[in-house]
N, C-alpha and C positions, 0 to 999 in steps of 0.2 A: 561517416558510415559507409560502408562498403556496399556498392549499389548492387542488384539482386533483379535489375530487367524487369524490374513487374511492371508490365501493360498499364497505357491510362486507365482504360475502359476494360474489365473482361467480367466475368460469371461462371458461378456456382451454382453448377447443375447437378441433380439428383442427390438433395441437399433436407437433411433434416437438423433444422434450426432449433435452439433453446433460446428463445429469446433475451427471458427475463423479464418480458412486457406477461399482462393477466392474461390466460390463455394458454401463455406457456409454449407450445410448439407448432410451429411450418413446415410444413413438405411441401419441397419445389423446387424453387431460385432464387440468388441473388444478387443483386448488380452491384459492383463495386465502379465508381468513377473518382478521379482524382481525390483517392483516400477519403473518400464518404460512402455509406450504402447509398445508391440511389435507387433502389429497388429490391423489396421482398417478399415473395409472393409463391402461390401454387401455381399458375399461369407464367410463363415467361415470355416480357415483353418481343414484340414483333421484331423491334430492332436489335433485338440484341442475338436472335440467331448465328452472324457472322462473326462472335465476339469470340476470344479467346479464352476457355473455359479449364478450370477444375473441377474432375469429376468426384461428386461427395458420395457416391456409393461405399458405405462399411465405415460413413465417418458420422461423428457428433457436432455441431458446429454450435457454438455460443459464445458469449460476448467475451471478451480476454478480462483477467482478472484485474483486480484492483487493490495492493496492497499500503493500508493506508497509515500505516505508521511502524517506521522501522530504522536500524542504524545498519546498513549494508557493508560497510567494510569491518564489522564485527564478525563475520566469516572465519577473520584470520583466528578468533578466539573462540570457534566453536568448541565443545569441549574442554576447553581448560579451566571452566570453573562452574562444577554442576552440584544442587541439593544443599542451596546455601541457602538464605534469605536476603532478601533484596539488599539491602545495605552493605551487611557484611560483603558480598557478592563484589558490589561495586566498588568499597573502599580497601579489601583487600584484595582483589584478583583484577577488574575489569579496569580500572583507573590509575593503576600504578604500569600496567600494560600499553593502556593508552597512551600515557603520556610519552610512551616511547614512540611510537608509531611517524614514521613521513609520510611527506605527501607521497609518494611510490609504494606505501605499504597499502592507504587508501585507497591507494589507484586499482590497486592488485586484487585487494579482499572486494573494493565496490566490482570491480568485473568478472569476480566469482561467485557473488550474490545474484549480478545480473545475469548471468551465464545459467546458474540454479533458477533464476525466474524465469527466464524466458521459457525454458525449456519444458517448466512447469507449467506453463501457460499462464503467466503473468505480464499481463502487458505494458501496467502501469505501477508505477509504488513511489511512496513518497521514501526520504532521506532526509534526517537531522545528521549532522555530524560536522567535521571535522575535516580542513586542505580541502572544498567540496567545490572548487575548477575542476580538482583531477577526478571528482565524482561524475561534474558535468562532463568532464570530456570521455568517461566510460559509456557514459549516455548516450551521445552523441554519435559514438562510435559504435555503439551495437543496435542502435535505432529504435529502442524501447524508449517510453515516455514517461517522463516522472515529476513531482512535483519536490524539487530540494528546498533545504533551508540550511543556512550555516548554525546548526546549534549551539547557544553561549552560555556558558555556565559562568554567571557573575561572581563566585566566592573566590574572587582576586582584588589588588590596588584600583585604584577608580584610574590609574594610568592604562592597565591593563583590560578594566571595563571597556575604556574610549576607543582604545583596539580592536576588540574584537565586534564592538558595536559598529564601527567605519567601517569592518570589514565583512557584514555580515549587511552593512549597506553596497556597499563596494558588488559585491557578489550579485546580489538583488540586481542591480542595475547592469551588471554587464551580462548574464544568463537570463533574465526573465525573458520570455518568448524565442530564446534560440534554441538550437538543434532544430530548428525549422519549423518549430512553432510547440516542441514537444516538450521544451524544457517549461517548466512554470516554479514561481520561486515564491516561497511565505517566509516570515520575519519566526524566531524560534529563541525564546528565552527557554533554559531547557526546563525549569519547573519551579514554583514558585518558593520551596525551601532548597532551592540552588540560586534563585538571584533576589537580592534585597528588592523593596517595593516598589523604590524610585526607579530601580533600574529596567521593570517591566516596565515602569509608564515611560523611561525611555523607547523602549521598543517600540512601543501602541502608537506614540508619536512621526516612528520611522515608517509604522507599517502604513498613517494617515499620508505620511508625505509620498510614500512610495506607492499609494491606494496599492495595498496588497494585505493578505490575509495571516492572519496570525495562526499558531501552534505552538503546546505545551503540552508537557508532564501533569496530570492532574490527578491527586488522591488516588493513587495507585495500592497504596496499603493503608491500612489504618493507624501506622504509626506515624508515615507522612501527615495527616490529616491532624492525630493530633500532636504534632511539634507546629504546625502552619498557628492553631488555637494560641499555645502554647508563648508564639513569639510574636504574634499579630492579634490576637482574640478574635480570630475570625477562620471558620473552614475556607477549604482552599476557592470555592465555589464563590460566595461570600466575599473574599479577599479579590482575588480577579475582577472580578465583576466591580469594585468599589474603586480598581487602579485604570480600571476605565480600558482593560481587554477587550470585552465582549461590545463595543463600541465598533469593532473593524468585524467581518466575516471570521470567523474563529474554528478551528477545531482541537478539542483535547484528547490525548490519547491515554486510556484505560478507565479514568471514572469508575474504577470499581468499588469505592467506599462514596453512595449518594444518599442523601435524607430524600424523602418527598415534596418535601422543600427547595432541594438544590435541582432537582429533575424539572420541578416548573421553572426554577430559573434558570437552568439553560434552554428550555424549550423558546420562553416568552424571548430570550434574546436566542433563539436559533443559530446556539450552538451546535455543532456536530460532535460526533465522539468517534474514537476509534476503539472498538472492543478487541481485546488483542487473546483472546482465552487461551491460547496453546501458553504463552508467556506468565499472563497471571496463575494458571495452574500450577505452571513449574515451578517460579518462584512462591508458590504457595503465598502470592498475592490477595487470592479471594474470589470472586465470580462477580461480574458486574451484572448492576440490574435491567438486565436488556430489555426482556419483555417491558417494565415499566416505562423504560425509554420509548420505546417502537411507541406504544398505546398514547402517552403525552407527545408525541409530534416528533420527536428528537430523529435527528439522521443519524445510525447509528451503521457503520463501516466494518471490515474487519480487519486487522493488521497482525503482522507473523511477531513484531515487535524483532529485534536483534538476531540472527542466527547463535549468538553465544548464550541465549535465555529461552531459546525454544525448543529443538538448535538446527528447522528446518527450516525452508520457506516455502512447504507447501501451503498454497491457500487452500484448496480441496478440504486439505486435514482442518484449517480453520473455521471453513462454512461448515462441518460436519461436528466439528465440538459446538460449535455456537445453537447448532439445532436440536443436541444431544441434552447437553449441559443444563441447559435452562429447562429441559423437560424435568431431568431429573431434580433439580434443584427445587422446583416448583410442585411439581407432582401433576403438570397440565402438559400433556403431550402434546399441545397445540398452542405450546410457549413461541414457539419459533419454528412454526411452517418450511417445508425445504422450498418454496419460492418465494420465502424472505428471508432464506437463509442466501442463497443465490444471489439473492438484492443489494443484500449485506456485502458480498464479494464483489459485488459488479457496478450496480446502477447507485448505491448508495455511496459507493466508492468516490466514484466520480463528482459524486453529487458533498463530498464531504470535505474534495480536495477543490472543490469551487473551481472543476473543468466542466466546461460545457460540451453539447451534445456528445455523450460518451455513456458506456454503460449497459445499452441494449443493441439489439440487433433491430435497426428501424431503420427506414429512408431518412434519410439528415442528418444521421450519427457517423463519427468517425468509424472509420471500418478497422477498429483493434479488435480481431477474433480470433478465435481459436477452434482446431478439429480435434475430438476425441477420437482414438481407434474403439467403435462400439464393438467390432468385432471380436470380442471377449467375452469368458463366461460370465463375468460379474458385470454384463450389460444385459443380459438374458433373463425372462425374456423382456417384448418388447414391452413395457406398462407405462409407465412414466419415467420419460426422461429425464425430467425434473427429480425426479426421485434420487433415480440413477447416480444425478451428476453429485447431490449431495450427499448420499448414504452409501455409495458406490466407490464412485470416483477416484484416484489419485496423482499428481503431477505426474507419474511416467506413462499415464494414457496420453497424455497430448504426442499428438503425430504434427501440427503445422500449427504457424502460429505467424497473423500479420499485426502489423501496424501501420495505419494511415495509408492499408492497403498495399502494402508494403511487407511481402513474405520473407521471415526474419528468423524462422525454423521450420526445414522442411525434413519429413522423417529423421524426427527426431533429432536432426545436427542444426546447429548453428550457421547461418549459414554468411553472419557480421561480423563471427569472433572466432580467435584460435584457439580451440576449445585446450588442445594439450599445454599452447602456451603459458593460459590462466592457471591449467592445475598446475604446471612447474612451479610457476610464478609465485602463487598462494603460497603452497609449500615452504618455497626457500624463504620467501618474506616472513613468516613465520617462526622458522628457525633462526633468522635474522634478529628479530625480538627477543627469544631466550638468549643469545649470547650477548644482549646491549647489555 
């Protein structure tokens, strides 16, 4: 990562905070010390007078985003296959692409996803995919934090199972806790009608030896759900849970086809979910049942899900459908509050990728935030911020943006990556792929 001189110690003066904690918003200051808050408050402490400050006059400041499930070097296929349905989608356009792809094409699209995030004001996002060294080393090198996992799709020879399973241990052991503590790694069968049954309880097994957290594809359409019936006699909820998943810390992403049934069994085993709505809408997947989630206990996240199925990576735009959607879907315009729609983005983020102290702006939290330019009409006037950030808001307000206290976009540039480099780079890697 390309160092950026940020101070041990310094503060954010004349600073109005969106938490994310109840309450909602601070005017004042805040201390940042060795990539933690260590102080946030309307007073600023006595010692910290002498410290070196950023002035938050005409900014928004709240916790950096949290994007909880998604395939980042699918960048390179934004566009190239849209208004399909899921299947079709994947077996004629997404996966006969993929299978072209090197590690260099990964390397390329994952630091044009990360380049789109950061900028967006995301600080954190998980990765399933594919060559995911050259993931970790886009990480590494732009200094966002993320939670990877090598995802394995078992509908191969059990030669080839053995591979991708070594190597998706392999991985695990040499990234978990690097880039300095940013990187974190979960075990990822990519979904239960992509890998046989044994081969998930393989995983469960890697993920006990390697104590580390699992993630999956889960009933994302109704057709998935029933071929899972079809070939197991059991929904996918059901099925997992009997192969002994939900045994390790778990999160699945999309859950948009759930009984009342299946919602208490992931609650009682505290699973998490990632709600991906801008993706399920597109691929006219379905609308997952959020609000019933939230009410049963469920940690429920938001994720952009792939840039070729969405085909952005604003999160903004994702807290804002998840608030919207479930109003309308329901007819209860208080299905999903915009500060737990926020929560959803941020603190539930964190809390789904099983990272600790991350998520809000507090003493003891890592100091991943972001400043909005409020200084716009569509911040006006001042009422709730909260409001704002959800109904308002979108990725090209962000003006700054640290991690682990650590400023890693300032007005608007990059200030870890070469931004022209990445768009050349995407580009040709891309054109690369139609002439393979």
């Amino acid at each position: 990562m390309t160092t950026t001189n940020s101070p041990k110690k310094w503060i954010v003066r004349n600073g109005v905070f969106a938490t994310a904690e109840a309450g909602g918003v601070v005017r004042g200051c805040m201390v940042v010390e060795d990539g933690v808050i260590a102080y946030i408050g309307e007073e600023e402490p006595e010692d910290a007078r002498d410290l070196p400050s950023v002035d938050g006059k005409g900014l928004l400041f709240m916790p950096g985003l949290v994007n909880s499930h998604g395939h980042t070097a699918m960048s390179l296929l934004r566009g190239y296959g849209d208004d399909m349905v899921l299947q079709s989608w994947l077996q004629e356009k997404m996966w006969p692409m993929e299978a072209k792809f090197t590690s260099g094409d990964v390397y390329w699209g994952s630091s044009l996803s990360i380049m789109e995030m950061l900028k967006g004001g995301t600080t954190t996002f998980l990765d399933m995919y594919d060559h995911m060294d050259r993931v970790a080393q886009a990480v590494q090198e732009s200094g966002i934090r993320a939670s990877l996992t090598r995802g394995v799709i078992g509908l191969c020879s059990a030669e080839e199972q053995e591979h991708k399973l070594a190597e998706a241990i392999r991985f695990a052991k040499d990234w978990h806790g690097g880039a300095d503590g940013r990187i974190t790694v979960m075990m990822s069968p990519h979904a239960p009608y992509t890998c046989p049954p044994d081969y998930i309880e393989r995983f469960v097994q890697a993920a006990h030896d390697l104590d580390l957290p699992l993630h999956t594809h889960m009933s994302e359409t109704a057709a998935e759900v029933q071929q899972n019936v079809d070939d197991y006699g059991l929904r996918p909820v059901a099925h997992l849970e009997k192969l002994g998943f939900f045994s390790r810390p778990s999160m699945v992403a999309h859950g948009v086809h759930l009984t009342d049934e299946e919602i208490e069994l992931l609650a009682a085993n505290r699973v998490a979910v990632s709600h991906n709505p801008g993706s399920n809408l597109k691929l006219a997947s379905g609308v997952a049942r959020v609000p019933e989630l939230l009410r049963a206990g469920v940690v429920v996240s938001l994720g952009t899900d792939g840039p070729a199925s969405n085909n952005n990576l604003d999160m903004f735009e994702e807290m804002r459908l998840a608030a919207l959607i479930h109003k309308g879907v329901s007819g209860d315009p208080t299905a999903v509050p915009a500060l737990e729609a926020l929560r959803m983005g941020t603190l539930y983020g964190a809390q789904s990728l099983y990272i600790d102290n991350l998520g809000t702006l507090a003493a003891g939290m890592k100091a991943d935030f972001i400043a909005l330019d409020a200084e716009q009409a569509h911040f006006l006037p001042r009422t709730d911020y909260v409001s704002h950030i959800v109904y308002s808001a979108a990725a090209q307000d962000v003006r700054h943006v640290w991690v682990d206290g650590v400023q890693v976009v300032k007005n608007r540039e990059c200030l870890t990556l070469d931004e022209e480099r990445i768009r050349f780079e995407a580009q040709s890697a891309f054109e690369g792929l139609l002439a393979r």
